[in-house]
C-alpha positions as CSV (number, residue, x, y, z in Angstrom):
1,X,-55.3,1.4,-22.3
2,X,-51.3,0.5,-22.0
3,X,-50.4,-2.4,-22.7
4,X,-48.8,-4.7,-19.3
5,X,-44.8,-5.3,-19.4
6,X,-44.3,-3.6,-22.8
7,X,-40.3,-3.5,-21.7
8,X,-40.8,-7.4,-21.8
9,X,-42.6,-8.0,-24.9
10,X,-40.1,-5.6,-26.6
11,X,-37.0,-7.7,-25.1
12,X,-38.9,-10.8,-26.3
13,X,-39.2,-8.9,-30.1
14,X,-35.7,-7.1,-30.4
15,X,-34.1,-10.3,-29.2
16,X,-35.9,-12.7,-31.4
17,X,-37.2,-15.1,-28.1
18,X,-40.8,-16.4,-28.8
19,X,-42.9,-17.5,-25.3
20,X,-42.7,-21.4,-26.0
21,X,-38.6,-20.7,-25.6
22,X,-39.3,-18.9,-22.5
23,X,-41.7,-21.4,-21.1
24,X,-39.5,-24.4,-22.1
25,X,-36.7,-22.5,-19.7
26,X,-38.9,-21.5,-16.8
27,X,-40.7,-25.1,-17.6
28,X,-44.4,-23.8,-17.6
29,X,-46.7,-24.0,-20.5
30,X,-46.2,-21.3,-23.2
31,X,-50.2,-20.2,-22.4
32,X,-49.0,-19.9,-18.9
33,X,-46.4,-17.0,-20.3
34,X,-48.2,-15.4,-22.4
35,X,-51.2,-15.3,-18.8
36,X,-48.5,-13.4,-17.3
37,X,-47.9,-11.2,-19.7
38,X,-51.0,-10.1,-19.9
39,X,-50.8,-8.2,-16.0
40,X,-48.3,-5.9,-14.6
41,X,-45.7,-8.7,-13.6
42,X,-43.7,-8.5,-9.6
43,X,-40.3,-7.8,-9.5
44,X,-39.1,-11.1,-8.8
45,X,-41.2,-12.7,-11.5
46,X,-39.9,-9.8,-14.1
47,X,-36.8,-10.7,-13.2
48,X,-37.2,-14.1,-13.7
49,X,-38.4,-13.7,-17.3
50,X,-35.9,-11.4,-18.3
51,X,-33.3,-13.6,-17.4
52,X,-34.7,-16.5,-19.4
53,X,-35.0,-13.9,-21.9
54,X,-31.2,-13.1,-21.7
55,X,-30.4,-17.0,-21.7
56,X,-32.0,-17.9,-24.3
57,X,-30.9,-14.8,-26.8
58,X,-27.2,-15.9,-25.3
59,X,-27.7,-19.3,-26.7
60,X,-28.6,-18.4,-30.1
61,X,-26.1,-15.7,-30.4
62,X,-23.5,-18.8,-29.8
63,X,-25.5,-21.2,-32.4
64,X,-25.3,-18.5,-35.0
65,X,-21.6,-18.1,-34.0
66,X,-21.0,-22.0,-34.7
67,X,-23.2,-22.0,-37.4
């Protein structure tokens, strides 16, 4: 059995994001993330995710910039 949105849970592992950061953006639970996860997510909702995703990775690229 595949796993559901392995793109996703690979973004979330090459660009060092953990759930609770992507629930603290999309301001849901981190056990309401990880519930999504765990089914073949809609486009919009994908999208949503991956932007957080994006953000967040964004913001500690600039914290590790400023050290």
């Amino acid at each position: 059995m595949r796993k559901a949105n392995v793109e996703i849970r690979a973004m979330m592992h090459e660009k060092r994001v953990p759930a609770w950061a992507i629930a603290e953006v999309l301001r849901v639970h981190e056990n309401t993330v990880l519930r999504h996860l765990r089914t073949e997510l809609s486009s919009a909702e994908r999208e949503r995710i991956e932007r957080a995703i994006e953000r967040i990775a964004a913001a500690n690229a600039e914290k590790e910039v400023d050290g």
